[in-house]
VEXFI-128613 format. One record per residue: residue in three letters; x, y, z of N, C-alpha, C, O in turn. Coordinates in steps of 0.1 Angstrom, whole numbers, padded with zeros to 4 digits, always signed. Example, Ala and Ser with C-alpha at 12.3 -4.5 7.8 and 13.67 -1.06 7.14 Angstrom:
% VEXFI-128613
ALA+0132-0057+0078+0123-0045+0078+0132-0033+0078+0142-0033+0085
SER+0128-0022+0071+0137-0011+0071+0129+0000+0079+0134+0011+0080
//
This chain:
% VEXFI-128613
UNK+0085-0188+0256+0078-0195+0245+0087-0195+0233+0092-0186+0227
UNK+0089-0210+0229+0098-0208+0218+0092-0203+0200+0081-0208+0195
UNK+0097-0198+0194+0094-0190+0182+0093-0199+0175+0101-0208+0174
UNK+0080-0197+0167+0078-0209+0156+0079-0199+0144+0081-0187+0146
UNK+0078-0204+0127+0079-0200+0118+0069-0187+0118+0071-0176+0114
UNK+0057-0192+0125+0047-0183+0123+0049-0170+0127+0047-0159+0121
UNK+0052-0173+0142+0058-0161+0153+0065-0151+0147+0062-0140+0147
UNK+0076-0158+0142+0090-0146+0133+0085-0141+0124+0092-0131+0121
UNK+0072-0142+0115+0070-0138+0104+0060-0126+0111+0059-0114+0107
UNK+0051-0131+0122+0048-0117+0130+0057-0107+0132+0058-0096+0126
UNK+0063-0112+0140+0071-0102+0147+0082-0095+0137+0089-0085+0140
UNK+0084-0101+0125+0092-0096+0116+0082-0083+0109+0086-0074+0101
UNK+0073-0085+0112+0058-0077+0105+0057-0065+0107+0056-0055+0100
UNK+0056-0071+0126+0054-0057+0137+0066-0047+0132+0062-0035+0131
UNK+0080-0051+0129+0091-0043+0130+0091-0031+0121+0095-0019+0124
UNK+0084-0034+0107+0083-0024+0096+0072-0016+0099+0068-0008+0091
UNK+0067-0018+0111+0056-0010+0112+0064+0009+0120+0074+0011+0126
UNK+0053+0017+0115+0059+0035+0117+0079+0034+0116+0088+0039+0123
UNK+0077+0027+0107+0093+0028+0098+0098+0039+0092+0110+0041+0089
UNK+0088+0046+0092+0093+0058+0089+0091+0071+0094+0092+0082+0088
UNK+0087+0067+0107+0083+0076+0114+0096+0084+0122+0097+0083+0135
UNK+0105+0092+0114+0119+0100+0112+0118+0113+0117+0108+0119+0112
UNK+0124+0120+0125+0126+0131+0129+0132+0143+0118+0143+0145+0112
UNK+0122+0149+0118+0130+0162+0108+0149+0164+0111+0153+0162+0123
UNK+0156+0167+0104+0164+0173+0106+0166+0189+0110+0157+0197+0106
UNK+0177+0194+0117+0177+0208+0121+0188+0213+0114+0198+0206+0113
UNK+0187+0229+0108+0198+0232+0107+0209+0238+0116+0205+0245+0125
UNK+0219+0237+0116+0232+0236+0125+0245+0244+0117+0250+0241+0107
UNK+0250+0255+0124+0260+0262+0120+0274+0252+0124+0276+0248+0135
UNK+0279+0251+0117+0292+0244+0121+0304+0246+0114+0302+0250+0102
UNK+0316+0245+0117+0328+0249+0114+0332+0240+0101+0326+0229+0102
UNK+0337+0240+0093+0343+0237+0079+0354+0224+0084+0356+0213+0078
UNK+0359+0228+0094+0369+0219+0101+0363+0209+0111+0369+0205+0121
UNK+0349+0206+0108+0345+0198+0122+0343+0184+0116+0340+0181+0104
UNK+0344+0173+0127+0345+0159+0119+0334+0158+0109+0337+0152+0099
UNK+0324+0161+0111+0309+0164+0104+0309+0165+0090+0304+0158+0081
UNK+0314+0174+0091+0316+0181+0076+0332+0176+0068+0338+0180+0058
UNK+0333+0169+0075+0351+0167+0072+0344+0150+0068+0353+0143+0063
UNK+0330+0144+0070+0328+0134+0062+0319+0130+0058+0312+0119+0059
UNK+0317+0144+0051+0302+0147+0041+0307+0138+0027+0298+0132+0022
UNK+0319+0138+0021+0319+0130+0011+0316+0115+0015+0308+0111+0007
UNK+0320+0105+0025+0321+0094+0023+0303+0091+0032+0295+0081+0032
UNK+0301+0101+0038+0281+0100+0043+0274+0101+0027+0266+0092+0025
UNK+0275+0108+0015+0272+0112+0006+0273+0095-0001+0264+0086-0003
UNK+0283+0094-0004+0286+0079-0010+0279+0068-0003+0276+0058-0010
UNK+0276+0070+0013+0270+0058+0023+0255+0059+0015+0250+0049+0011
UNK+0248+0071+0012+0238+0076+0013+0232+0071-0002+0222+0064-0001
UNK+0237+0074-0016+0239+0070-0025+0241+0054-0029+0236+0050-0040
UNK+0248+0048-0021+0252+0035-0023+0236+0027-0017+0231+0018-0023
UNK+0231+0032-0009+0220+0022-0002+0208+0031-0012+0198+0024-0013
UNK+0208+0038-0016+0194+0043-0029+0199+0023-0040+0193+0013-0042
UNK+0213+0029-0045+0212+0018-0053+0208+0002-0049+0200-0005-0055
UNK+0217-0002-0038+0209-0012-0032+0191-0017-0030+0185-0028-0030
UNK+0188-0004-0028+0174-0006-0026+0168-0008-0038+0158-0016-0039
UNK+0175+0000-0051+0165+0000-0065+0176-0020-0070+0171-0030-0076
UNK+0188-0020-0067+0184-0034-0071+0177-0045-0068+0176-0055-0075
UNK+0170-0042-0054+0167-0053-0051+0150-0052-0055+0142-0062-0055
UNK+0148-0038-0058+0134-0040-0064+0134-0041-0081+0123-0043-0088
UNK+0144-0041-0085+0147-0044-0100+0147-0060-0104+0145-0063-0115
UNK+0149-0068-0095+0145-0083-0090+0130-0083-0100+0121-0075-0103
UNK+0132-0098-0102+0116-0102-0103+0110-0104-0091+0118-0110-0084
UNK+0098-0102-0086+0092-0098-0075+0080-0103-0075+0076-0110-0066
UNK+0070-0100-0087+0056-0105-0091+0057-0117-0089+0052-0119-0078
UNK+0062-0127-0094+0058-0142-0094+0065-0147-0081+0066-0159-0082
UNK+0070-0139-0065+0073-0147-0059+0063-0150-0050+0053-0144-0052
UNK+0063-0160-0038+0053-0164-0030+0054-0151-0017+0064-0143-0016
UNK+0041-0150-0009+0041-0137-0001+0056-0134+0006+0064-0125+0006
UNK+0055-0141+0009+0069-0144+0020+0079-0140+0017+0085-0132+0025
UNK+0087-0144+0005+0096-0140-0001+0093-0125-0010+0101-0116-0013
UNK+0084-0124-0013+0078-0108-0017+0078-0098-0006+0078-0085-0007
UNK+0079-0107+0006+0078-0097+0015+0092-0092+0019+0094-0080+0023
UNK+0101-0101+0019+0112-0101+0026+0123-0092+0011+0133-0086+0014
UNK+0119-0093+0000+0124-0086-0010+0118-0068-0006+0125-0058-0002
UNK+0105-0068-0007+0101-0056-0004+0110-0049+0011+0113-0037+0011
UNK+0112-0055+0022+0120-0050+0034+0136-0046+0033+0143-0038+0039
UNK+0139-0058+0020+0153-0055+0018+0151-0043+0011+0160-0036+0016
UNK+0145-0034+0000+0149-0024-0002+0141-0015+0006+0145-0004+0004
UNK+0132-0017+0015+0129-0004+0024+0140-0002+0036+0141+0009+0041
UNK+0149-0011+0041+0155-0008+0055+0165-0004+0044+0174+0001+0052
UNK+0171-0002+0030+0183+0002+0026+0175+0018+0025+0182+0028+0028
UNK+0162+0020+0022+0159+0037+0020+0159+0041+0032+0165+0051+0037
UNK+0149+0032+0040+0153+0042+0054+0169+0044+0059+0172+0056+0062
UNK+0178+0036+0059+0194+0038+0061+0193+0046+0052+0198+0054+0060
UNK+0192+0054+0041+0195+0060+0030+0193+0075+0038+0201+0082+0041
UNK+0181+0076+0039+0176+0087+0045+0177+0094+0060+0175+0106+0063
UNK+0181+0083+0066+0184+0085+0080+0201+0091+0076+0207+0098+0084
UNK+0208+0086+0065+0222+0098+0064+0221+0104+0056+0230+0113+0055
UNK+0213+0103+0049+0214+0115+0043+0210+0130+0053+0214+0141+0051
UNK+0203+0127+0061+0198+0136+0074+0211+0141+0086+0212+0149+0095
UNK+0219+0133+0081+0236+0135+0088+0240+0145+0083+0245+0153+0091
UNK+0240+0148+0069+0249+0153+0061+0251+0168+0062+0242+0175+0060
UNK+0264+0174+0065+0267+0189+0066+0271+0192+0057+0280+0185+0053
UNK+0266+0202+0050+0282+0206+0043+0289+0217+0044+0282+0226+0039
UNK+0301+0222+0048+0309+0230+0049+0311+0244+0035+0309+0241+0023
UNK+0314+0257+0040+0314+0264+0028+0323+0258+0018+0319+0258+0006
UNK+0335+0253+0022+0342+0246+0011+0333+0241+0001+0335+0245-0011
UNK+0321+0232+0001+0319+0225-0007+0310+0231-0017+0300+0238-0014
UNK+0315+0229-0031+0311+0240-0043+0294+0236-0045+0289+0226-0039
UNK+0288+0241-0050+0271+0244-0051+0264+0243-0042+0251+0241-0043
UNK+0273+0244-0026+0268+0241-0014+0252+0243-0016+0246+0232-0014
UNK+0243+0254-0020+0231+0256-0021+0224+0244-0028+0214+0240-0021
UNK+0225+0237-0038+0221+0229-0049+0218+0219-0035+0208+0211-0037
UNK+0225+0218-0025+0231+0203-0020+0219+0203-0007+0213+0194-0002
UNK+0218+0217-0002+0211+0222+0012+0193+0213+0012+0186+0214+0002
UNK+0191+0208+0019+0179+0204+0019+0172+0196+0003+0163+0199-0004
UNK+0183+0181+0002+0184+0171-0006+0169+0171-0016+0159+0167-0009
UNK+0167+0173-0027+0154+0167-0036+0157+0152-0035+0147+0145-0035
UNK+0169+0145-0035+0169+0136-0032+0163+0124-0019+0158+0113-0019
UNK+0167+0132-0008+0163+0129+0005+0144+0129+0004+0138+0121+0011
UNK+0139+0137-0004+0124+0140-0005+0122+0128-0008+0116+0119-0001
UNK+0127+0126-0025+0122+0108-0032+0121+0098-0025+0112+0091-0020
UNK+0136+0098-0024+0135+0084-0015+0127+0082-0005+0124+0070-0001
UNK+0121+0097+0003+0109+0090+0016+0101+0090+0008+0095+0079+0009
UNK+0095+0098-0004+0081+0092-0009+0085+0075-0016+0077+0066-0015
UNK+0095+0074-0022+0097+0059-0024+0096+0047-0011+0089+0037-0010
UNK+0106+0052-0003+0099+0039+0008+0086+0041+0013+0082+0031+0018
UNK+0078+0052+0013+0062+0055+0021+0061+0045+0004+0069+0036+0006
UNK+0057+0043-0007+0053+0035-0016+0057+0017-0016+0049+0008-0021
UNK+0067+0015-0012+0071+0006-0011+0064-0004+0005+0058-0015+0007
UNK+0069+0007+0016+0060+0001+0027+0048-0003+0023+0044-0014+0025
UNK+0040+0008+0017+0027+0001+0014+0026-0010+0005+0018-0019+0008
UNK+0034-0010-0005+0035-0028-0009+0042-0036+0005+0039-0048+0005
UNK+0045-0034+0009+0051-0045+0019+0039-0049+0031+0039-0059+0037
UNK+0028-0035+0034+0017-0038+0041+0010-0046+0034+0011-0058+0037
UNK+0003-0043+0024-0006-0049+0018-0004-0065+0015-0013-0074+0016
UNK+0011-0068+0010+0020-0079+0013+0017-0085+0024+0014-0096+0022
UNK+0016-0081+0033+0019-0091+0049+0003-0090+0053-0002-0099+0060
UNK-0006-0080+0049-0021-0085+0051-0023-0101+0048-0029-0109+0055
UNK-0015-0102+0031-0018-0115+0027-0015-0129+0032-0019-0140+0029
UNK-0003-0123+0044+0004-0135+0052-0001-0138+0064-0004-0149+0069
UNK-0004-0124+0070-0014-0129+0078-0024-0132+0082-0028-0134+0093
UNK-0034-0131+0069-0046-0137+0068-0048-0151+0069-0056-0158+0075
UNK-0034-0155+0060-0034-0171+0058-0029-0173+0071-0034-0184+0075
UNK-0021-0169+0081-0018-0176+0094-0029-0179+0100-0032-0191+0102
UNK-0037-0167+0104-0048-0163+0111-0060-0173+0107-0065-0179+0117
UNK-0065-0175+0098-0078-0179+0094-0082-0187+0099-0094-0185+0103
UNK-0079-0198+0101-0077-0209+0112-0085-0206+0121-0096-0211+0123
UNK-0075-0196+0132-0078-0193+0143-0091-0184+0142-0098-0185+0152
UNK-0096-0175+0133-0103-0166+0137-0117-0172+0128-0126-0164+0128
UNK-0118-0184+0122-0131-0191+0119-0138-0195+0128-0149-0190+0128
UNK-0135-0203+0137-0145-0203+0148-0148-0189+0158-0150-0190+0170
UNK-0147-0183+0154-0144-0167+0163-0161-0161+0154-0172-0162+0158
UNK-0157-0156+0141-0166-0152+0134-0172-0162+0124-0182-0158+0117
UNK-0167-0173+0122-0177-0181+0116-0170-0188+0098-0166-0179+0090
UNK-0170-0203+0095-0164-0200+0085-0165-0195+0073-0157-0194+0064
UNK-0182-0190+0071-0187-0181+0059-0181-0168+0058-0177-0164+0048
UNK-0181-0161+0074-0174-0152+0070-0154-0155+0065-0148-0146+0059
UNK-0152-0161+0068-0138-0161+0066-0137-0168+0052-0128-0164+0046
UNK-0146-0178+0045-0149-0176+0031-0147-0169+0021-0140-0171+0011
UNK-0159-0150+0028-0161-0140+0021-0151-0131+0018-0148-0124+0008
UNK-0144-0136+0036-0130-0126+0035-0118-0131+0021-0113-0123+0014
UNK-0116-0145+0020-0107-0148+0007-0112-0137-0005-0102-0133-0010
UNK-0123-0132-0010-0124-0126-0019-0118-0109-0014-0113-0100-0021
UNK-0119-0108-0005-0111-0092-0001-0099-0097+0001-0091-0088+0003
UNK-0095-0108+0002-0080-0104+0007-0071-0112-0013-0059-0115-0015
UNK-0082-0113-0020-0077-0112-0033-0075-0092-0037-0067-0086-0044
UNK-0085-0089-0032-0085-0073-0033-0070-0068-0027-0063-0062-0035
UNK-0064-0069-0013-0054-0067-0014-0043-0069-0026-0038-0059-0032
UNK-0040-0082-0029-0033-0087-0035-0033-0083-0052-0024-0084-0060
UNK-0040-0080-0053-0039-0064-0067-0038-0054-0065-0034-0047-0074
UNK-0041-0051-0052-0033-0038-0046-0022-0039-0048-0016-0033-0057
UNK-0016-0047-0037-0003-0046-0037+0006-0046-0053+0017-0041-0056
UNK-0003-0054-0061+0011-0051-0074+0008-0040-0078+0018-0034-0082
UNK-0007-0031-0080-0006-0021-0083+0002-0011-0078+0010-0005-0085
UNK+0000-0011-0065+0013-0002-0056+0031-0008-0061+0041-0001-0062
UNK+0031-0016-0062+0042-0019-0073+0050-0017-0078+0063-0017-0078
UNK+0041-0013-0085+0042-0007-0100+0042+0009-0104+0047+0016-0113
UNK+0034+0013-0090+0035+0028-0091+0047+0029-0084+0049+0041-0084
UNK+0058+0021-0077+0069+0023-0074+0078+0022-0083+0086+0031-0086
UNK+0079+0010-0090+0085+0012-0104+0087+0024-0115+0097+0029-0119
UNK+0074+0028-0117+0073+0038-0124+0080+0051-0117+0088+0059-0123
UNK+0078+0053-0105+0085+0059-0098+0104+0059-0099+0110+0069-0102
UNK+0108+0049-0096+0121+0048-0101+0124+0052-0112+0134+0059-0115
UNK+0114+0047-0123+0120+0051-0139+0117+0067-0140+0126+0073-0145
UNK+0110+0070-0137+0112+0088-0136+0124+0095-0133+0129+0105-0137
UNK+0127+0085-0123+0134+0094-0114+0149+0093-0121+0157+0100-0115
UNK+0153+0088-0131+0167+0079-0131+0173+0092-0139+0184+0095-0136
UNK+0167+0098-0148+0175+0110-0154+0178+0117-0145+0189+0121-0146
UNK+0171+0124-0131+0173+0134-0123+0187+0126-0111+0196+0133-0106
UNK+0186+0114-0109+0197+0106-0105+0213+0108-0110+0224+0108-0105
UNK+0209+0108-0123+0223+0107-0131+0227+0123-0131+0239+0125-0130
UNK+0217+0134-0133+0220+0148-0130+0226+0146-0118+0238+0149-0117
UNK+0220+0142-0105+0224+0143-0090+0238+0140-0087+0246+0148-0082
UNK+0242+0124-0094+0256+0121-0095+0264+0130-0102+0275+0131-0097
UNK+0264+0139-0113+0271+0148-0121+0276+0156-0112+0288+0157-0109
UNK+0265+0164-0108+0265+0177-0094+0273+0173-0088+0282+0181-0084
UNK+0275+0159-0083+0278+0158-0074+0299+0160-0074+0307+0166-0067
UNK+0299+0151-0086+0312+0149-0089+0318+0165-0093+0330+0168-0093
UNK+0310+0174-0097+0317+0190-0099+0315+0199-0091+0318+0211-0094
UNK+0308+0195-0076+0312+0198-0064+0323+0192-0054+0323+0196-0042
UNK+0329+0186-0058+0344+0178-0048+0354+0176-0054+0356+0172-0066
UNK+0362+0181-0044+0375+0179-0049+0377+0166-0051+0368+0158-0048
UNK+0391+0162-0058+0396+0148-0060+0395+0141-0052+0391+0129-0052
UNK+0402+0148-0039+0403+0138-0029+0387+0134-0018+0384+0126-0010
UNK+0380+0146-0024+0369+0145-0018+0357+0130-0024+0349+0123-0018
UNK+0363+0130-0040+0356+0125-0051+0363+0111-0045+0355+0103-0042
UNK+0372+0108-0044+0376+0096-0042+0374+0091-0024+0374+0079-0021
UNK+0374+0097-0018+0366+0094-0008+0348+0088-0007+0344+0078-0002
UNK+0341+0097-0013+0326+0094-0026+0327+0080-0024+0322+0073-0015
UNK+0335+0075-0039+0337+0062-0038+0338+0055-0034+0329+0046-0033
UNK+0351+0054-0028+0356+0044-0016+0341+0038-0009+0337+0026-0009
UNK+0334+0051-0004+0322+0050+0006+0314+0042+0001+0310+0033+0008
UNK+0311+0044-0013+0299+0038-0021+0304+0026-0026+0295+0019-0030
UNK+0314+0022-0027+0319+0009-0033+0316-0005-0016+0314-0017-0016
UNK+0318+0006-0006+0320+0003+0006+0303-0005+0008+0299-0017+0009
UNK+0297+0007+0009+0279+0003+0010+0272-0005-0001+0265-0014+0003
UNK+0274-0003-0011+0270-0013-0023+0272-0023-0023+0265-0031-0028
UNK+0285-0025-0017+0289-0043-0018+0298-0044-0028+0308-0050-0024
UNK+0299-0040-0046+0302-0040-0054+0303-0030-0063+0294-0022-0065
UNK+0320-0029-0072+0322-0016-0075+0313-0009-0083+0303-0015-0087
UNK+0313+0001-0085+0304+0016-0094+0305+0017-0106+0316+0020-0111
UNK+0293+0013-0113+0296+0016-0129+0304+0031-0130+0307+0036-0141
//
């Protein structure tokens, strides 16, 4: 059966669904010399680089777009947190690396899943609104067009959900941005030079564009 517009926007739907349904990480003894740990700086930078990608593309104007493209903005920064978080979940670090403790089991790694679990939910409540409008059609003669009438007034209820939820991500980012810029500091007076420029490289790499 060939894919129509409608189809893709399902099946693009289905995809974000238990998105973050991530396996704990385990802890693992490993050697200081093992490839692992030998590319904790440039995982660190992968890991880092896709937080920022995600906060630019929710830094975007977003409110005034049509669902569709609200939606597909909302995905672009959840598949950058989930990649964020899925390496950050890679990351060893060897005794070499200075505040090793500070670094063990990320406060960072925490945010970012409560930020995409916030964001998915704008992106659900989002795609309620798309596929209501696909559906309705179809499911009027099913239950009747009064009801499907009544339903436009709840599926305005979404649709203030969803900016409320929003917004409590927004707010969420701006909290977070002093403890970010602490994170980056730590980070730079735990690595060596060559470790610190490896960092970069990674993050110039994932970002797309170079690092303030």
């Amino acid at each position: 059966m060939p894919k129509t517009k409608d189809t893709q926007i399902l099946h693009r739907i289905k995809k974000t669904i238990n998105l973050l349904s991530l396996g704990r990480p385990q802890n693992k003894d490993i050697s200081s010399d093992s490839l692992a740990v030998i590319n904790t700086p440039a995982l660190l930078g992968k890991r880092d680089a896709l937080y920022e990608r995600a906060i630019c593309s929710l830094k975007q104007e977003i409110a005034s777009l049509e669902p569709g493209a609200r939606s597909a903005r909302y995905e672009e920064a959840l598949f950058s947190l989930v990649s964020g978080i899925e390496t950050g979940r890679q990351i060893l670090f060897g005794d070499g690396f200075r505040n090793k403790e500070k670094h063990l089991d990320s406060p960072l790694n925490h945010y970012m899943l409560l930020l995409a679990d916030t964001i998915q939910t704008a992106l659900a409540l989002c795609n309620h609104q798309i596929i209501f409008k696909l559906e309705k059609a179809a499911i009027s003669g099913f239950i009747g067009k009064k009801a499907v009438e009544q339903m436009k007034d709840e599926d305005t209820t979404f649709a203030e959900s969803e900016s409320k939820v929003f917004e409590c991500a927004k707010n969420l980012v701006e909290k977070a941005e002093a403890s970010i810029k602490n994170h980056q500091e730590l980070l730079k007076k735990s690595m060596s030079k060559e470790d610190e420029t490896r960092y970069k490289k990674a993050f110039i790499q994932f970002l797309g564009r170079p690092q303030q």
